[in-house]
N, CA, C and O atoms as a Tripos MOL2 file, in Angstrom:
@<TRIPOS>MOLECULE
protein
  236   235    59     0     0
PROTEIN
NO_CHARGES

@<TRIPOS>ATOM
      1 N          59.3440  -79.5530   54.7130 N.3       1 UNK1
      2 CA         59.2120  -80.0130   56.0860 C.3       1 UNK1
      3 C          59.3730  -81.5280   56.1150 C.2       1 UNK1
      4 O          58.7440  -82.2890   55.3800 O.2       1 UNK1
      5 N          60.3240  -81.9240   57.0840 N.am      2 UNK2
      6 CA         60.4750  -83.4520   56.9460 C.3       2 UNK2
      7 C          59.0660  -83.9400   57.6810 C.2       2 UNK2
      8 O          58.3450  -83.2630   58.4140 O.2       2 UNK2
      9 N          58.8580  -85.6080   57.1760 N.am      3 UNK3
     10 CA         57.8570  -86.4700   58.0490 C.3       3 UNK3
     11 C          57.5740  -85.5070   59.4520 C.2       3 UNK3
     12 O          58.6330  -85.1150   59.9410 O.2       3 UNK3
     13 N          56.3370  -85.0550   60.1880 N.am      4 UNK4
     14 CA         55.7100  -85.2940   61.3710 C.3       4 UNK4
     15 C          56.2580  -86.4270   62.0200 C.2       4 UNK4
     16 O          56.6640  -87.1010   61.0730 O.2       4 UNK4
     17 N          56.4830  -86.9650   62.9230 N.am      5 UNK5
     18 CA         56.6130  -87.8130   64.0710 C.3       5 UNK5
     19 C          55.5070  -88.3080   64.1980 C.2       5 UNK5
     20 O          54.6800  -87.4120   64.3670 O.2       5 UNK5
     21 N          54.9190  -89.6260   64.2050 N.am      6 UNK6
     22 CA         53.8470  -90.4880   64.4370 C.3       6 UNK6
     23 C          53.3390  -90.4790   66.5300 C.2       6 UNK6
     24 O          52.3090  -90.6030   67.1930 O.2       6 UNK6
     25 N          54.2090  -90.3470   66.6860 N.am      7 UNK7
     26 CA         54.3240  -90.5420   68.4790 C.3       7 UNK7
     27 C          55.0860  -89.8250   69.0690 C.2       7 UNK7
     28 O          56.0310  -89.2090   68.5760 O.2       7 UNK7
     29 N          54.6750  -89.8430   70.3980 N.am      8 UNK8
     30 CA         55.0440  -88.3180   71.1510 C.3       8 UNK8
     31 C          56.4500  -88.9660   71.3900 C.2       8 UNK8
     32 O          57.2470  -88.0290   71.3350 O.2       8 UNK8
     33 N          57.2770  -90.3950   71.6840 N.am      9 UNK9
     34 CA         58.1910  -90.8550   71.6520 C.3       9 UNK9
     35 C          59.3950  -90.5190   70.6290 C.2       9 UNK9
     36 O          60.5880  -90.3060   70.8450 O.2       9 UNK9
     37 N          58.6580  -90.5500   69.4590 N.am     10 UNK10
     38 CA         59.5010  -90.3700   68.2340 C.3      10 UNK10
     39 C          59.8690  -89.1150   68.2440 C.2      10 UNK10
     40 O          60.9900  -88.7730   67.8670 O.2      10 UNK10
     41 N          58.8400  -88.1620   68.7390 N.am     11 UNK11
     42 CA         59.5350  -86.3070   68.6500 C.3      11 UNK11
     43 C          60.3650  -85.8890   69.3060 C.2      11 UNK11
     44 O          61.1060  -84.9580   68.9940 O.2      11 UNK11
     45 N          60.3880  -86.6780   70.6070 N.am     12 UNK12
     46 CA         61.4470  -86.5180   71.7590 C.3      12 UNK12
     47 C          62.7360  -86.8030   71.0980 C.2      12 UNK12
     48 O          63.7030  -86.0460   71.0100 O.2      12 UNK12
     49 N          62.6080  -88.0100   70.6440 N.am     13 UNK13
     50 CA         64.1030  -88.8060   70.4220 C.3      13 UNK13
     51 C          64.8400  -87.7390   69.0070 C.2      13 UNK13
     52 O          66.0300  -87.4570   68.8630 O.2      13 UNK13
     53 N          63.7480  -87.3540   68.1790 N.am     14 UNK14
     54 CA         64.3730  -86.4550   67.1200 C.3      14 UNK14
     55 C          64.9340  -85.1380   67.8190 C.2      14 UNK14
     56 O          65.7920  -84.3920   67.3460 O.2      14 UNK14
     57 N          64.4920  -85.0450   68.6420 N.am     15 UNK15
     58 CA         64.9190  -83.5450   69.1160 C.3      15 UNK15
     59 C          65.7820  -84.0090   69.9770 C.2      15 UNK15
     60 O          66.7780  -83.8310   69.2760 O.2      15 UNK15
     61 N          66.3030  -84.5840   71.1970 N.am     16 UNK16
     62 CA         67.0470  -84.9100   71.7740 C.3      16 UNK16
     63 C          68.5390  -85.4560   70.6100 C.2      16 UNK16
     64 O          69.6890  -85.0390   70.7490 O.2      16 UNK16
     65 N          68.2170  -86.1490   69.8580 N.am     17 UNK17
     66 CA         69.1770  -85.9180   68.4130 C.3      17 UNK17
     67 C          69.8830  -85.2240   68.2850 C.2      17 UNK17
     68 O          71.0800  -85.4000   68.5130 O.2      17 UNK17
     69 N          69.1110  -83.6910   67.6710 N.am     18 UNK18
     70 CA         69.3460  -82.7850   67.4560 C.3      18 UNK18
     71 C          70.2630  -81.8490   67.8150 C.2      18 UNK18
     72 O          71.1100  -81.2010   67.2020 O.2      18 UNK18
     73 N          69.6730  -81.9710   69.6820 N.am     19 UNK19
     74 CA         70.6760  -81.4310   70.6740 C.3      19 UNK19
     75 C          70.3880  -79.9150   70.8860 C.2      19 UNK19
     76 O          70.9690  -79.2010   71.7030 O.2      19 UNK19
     77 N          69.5820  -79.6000   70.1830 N.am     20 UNK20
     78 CA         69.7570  -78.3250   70.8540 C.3      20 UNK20
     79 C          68.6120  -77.6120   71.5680 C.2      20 UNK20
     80 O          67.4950  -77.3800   71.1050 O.2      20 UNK20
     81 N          69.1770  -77.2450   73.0150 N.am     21 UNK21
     82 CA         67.9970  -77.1190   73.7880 C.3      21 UNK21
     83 C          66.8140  -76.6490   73.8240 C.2      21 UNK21
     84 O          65.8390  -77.0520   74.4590 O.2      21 UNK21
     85 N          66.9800  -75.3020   72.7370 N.am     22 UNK22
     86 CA         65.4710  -74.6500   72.6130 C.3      22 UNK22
     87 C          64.5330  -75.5910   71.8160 C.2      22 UNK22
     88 O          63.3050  -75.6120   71.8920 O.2      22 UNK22
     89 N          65.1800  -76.2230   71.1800 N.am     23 UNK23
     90 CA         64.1720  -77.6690   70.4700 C.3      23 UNK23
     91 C          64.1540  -78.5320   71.4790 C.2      23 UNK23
     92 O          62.9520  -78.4340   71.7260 O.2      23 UNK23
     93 N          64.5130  -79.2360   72.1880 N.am     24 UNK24
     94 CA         64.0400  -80.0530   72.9070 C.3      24 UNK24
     95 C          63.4360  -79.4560   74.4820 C.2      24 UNK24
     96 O          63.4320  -80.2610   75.4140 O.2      24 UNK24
     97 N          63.0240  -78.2790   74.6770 N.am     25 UNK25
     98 CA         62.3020  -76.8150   75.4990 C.3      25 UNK25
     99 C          60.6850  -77.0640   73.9020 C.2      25 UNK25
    100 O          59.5330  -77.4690   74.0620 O.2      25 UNK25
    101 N          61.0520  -76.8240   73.2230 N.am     26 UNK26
    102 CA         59.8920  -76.7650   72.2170 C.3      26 UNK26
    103 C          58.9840  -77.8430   72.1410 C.2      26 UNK26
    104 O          57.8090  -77.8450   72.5060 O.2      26 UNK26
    105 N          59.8990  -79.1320   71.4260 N.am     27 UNK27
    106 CA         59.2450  -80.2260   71.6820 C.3      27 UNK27
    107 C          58.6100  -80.7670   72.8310 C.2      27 UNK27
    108 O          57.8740  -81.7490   72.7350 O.2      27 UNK27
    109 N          58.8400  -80.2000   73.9110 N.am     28 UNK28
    110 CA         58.7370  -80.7210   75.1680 C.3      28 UNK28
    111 C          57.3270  -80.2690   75.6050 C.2      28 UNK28
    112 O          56.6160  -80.7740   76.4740 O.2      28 UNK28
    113 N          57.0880  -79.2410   74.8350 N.am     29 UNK29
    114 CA         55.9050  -77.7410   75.1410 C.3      29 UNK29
    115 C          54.7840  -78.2840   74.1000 C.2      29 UNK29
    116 O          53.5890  -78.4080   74.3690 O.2      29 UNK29
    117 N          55.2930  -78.5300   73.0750 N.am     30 UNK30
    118 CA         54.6220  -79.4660   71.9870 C.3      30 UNK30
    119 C          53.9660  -80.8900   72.1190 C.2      30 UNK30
    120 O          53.0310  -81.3600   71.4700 O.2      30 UNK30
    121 N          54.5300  -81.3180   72.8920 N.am     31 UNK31
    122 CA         53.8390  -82.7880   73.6990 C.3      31 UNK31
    123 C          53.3190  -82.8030   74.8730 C.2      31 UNK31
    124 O          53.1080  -83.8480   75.4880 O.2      31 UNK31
    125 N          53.0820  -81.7620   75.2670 N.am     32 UNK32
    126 CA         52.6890  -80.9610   76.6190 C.3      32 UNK32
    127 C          51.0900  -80.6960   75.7570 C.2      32 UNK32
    128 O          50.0080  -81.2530   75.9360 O.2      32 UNK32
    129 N          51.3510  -79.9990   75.1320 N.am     33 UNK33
    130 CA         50.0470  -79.2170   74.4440 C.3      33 UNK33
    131 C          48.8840  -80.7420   73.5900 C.2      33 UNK33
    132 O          47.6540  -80.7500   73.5520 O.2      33 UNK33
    133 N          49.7590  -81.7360   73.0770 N.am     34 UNK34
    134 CA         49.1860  -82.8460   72.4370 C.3      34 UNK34
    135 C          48.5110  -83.7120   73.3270 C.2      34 UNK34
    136 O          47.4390  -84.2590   73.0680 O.2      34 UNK34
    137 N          49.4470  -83.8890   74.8740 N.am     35 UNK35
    138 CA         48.6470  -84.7900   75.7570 C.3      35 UNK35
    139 C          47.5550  -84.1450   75.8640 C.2      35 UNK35
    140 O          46.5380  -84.8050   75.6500 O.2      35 UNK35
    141 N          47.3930  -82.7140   76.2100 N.am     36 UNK36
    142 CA         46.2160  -81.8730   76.6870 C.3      36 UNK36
    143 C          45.4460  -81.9550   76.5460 C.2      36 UNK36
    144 O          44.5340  -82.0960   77.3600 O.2      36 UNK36
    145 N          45.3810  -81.8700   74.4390 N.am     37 UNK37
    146 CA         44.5860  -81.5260   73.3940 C.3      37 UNK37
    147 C          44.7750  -82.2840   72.4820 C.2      37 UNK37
    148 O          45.1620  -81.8380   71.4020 O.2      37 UNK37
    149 N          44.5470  -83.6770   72.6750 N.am     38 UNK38
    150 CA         44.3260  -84.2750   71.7590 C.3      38 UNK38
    151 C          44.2920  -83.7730   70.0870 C.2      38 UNK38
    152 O          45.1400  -83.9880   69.2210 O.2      38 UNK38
    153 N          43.2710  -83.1910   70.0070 N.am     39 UNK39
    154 CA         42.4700  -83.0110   68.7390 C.3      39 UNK39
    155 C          43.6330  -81.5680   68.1220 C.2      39 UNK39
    156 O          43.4920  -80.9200   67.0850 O.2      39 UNK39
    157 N          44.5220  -81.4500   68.9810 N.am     40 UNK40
    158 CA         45.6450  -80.3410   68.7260 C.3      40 UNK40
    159 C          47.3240  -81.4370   68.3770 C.2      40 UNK40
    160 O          48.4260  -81.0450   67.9940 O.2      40 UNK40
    161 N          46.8980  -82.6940   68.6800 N.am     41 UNK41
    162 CA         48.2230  -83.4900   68.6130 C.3      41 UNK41
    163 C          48.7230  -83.3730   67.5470 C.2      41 UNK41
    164 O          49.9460  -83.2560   67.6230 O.2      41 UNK41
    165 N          48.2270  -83.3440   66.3160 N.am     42 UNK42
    166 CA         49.1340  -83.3750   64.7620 C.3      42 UNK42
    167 C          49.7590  -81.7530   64.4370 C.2      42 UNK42
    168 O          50.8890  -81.6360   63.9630 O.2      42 UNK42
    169 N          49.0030  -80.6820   64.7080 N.am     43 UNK43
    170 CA         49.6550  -79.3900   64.7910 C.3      43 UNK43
    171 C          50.5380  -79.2070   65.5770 C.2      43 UNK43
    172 O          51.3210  -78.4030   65.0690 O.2      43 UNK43
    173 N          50.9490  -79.5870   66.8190 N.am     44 UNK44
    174 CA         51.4420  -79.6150   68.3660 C.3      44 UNK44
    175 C          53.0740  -80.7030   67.7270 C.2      44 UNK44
    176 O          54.2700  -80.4840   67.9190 O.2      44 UNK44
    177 N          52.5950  -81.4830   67.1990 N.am     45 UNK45
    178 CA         53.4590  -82.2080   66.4880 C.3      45 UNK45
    179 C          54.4600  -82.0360   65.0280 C.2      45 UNK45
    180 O          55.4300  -82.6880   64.6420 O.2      45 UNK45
    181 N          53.8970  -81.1130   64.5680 N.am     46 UNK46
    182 CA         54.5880  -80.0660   63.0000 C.3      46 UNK46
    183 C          54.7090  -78.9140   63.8040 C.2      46 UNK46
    184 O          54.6100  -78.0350   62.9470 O.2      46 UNK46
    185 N          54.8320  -78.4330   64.6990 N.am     47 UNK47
    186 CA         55.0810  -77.4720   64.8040 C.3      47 UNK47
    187 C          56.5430  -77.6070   65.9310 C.2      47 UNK47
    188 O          57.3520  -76.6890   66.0650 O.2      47 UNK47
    189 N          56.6440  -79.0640   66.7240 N.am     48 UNK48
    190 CA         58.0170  -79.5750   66.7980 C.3      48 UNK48
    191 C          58.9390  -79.6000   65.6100 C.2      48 UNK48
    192 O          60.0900  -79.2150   65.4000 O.2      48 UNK48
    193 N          58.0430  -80.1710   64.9460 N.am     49 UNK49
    194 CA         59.0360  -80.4920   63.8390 C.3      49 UNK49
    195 C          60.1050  -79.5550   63.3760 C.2      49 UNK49
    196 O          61.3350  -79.5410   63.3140 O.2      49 UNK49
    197 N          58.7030  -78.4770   62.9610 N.am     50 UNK50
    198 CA         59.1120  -76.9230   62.2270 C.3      50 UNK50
    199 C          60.4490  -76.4200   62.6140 C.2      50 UNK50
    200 O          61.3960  -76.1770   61.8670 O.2      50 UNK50
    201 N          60.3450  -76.2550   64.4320 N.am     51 UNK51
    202 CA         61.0990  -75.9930   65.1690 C.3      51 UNK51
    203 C          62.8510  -76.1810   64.8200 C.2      51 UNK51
    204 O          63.8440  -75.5140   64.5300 O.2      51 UNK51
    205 N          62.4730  -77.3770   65.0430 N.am     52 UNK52
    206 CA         63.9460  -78.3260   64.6260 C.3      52 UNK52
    207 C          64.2950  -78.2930   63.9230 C.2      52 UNK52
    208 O          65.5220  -78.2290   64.0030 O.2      52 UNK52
    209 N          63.6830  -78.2970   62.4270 N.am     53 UNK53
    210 CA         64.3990  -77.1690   60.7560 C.3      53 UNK53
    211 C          64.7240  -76.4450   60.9870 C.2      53 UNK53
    212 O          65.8570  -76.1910   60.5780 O.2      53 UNK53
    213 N          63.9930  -75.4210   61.8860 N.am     54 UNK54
    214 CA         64.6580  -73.5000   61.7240 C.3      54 UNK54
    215 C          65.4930  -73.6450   62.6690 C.2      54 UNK54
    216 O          66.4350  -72.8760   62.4750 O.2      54 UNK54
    217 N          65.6440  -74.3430   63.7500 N.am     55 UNK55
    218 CA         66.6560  -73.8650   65.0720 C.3      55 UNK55
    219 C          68.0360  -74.8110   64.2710 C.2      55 UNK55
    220 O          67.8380  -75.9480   63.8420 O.2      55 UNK55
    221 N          69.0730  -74.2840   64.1980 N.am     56 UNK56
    222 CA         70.4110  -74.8770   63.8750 C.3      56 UNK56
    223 C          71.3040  -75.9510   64.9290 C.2      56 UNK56
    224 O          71.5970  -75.4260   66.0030 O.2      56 UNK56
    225 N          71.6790  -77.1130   64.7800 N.am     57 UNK57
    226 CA         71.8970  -78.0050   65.9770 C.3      57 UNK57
    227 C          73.3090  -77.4260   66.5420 C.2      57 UNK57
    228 O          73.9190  -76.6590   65.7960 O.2      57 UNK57
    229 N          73.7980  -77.7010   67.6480 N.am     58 UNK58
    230 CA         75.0070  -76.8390   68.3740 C.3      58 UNK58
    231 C          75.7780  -77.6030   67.5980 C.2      58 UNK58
    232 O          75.5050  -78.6890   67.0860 O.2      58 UNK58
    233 N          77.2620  -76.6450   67.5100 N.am     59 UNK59
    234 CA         78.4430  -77.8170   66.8910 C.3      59 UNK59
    235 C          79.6320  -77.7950   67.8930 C.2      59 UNK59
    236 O          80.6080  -78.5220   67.7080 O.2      59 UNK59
@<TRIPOS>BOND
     1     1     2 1
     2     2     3 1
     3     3     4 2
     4     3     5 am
     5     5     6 1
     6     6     7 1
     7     7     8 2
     8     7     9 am
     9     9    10 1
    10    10    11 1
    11    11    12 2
    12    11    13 am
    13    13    14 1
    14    14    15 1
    15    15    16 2
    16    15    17 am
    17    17    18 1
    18    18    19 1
    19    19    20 2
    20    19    21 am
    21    21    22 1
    22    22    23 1
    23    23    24 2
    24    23    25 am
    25    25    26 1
    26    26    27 1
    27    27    28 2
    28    27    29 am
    29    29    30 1
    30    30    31 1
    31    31    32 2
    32    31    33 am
    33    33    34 1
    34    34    35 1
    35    35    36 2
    36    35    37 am
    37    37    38 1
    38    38    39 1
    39    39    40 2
    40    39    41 am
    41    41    42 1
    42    42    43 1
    43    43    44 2
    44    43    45 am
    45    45    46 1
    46    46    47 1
    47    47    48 2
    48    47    49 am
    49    49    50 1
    50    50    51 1
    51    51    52 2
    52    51    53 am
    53    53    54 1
    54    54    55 1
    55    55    56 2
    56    55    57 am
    57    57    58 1
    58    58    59 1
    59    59    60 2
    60    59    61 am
    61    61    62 1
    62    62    63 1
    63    63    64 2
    64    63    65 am
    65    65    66 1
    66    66    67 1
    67    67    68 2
    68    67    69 am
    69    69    70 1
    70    70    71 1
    71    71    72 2
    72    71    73 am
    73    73    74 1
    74    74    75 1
    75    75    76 2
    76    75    77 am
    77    77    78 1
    78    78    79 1
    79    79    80 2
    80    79    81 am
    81    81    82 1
    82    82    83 1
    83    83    84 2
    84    83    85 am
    85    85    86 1
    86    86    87 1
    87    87    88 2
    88    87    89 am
    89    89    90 1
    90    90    91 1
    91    91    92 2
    92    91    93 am
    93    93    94 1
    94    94    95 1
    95    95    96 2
    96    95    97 am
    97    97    98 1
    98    98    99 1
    99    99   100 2
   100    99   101 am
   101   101   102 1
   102   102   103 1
   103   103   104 2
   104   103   105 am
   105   105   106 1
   106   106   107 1
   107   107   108 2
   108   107   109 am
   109   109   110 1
   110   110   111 1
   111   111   112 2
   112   111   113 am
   113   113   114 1
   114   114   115 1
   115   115   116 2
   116   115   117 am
   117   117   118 1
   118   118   119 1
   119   119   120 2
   120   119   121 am
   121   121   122 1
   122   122   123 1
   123   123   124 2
   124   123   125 am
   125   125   126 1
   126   126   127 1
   127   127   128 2
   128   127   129 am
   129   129   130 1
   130   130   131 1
   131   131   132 2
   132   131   133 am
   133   133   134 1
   134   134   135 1
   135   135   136 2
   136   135   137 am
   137   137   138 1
   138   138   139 1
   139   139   140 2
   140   139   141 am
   141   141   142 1
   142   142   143 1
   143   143   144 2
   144   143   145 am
   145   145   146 1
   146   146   147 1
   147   147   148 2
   148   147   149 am
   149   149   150 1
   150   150   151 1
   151   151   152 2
   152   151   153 am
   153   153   154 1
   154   154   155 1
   155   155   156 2
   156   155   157 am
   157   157   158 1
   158   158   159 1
   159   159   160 2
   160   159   161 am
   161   161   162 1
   162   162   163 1
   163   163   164 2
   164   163   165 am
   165   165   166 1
   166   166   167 1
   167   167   168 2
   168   167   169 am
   169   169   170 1
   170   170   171 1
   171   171   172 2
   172   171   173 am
   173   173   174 1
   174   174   175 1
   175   175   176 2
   176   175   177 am
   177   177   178 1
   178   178   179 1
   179   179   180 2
   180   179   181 am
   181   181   182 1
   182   182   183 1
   183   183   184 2
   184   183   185 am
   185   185   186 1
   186   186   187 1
   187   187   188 2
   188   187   189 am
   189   189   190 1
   190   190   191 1
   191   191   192 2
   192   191   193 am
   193   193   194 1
   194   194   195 1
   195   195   196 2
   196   195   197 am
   197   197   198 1
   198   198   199 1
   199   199   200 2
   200   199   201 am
   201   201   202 1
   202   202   203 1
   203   203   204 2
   204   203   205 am
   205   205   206 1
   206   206   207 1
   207   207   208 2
   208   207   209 am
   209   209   210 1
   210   210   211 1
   211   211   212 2
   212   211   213 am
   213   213   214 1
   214   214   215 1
   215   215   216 2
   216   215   217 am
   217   217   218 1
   218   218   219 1
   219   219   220 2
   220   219   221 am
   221   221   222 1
   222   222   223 1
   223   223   224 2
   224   223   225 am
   225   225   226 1
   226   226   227 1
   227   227   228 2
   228   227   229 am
   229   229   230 1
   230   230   231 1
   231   231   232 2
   232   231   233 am
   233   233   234 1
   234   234   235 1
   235   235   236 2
@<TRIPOS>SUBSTRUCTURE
     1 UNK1         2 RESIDUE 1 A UNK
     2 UNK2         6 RESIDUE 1 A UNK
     3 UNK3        10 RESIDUE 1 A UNK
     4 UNK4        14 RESIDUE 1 A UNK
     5 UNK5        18 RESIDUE 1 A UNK
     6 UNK6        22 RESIDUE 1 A UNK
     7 UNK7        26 RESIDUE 1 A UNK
     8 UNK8        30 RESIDUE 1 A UNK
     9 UNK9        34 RESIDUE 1 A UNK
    10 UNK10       38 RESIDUE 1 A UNK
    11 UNK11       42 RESIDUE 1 A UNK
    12 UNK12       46 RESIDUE 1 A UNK
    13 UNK13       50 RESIDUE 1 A UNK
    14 UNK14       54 RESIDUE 1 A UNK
    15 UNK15       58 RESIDUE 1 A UNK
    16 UNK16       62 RESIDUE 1 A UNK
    17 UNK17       66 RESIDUE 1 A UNK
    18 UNK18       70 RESIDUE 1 A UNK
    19 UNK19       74 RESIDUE 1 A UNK
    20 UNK20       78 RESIDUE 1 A UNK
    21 UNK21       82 RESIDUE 1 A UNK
    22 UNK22       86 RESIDUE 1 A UNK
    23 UNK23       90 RESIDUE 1 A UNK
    24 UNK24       94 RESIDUE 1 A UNK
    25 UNK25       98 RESIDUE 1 A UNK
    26 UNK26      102 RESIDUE 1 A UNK
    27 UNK27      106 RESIDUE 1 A UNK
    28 UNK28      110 RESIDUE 1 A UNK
    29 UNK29      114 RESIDUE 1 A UNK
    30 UNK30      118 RESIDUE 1 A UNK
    31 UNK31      122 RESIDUE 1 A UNK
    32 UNK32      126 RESIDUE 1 A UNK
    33 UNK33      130 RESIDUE 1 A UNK
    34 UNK34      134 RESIDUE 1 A UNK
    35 UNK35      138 RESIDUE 1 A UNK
    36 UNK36      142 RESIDUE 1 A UNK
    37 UNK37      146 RESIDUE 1 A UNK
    38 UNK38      150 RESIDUE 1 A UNK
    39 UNK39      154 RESIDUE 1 A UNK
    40 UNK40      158 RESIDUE 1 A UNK
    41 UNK41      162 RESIDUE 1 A UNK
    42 UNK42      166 RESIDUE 1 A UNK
    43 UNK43      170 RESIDUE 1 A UNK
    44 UNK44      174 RESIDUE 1 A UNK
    45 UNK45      178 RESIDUE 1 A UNK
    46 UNK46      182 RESIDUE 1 A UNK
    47 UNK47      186 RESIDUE 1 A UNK
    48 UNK48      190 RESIDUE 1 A UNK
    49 UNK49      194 RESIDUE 1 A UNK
    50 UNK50      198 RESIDUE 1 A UNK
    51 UNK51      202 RESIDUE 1 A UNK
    52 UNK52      206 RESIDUE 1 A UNK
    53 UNK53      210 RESIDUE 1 A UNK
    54 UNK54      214 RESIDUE 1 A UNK
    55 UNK55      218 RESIDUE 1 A UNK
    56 UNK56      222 RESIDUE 1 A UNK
    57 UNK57      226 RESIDUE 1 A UNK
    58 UNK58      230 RESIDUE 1 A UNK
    59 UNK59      234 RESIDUE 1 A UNK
């Protein structure tokens, strides 16, 4: 699993990267859940991540 994202800024911009929509639909749900729940931000945040490994970017 690459680096977590330090900031809800940084997960956006990796996934917007990426390009592909169900990751940036994920991430989006993922920083949704971190503003919420704080004490859920670092799971909420690897589990963007995760996302963006398994989903393949469009070509």
């Amino acid at each position: 699993v690459t680096a977590v994202p330090a900031t809800a800024g940084e997960a956006f911009e990796r996934a917007a990267a990426h390009g592909d929509e169900h990751t940036i639909k994920m991430t989006d749900t993922a920083l949704d859940v971190a503003a919420a729940h704080p004490e859920l931000a670092p799971r909420a945040l690897a589990a963007a991540t995760v996302s963006r490994e398994l989903i393949e970017p469009p070509r």
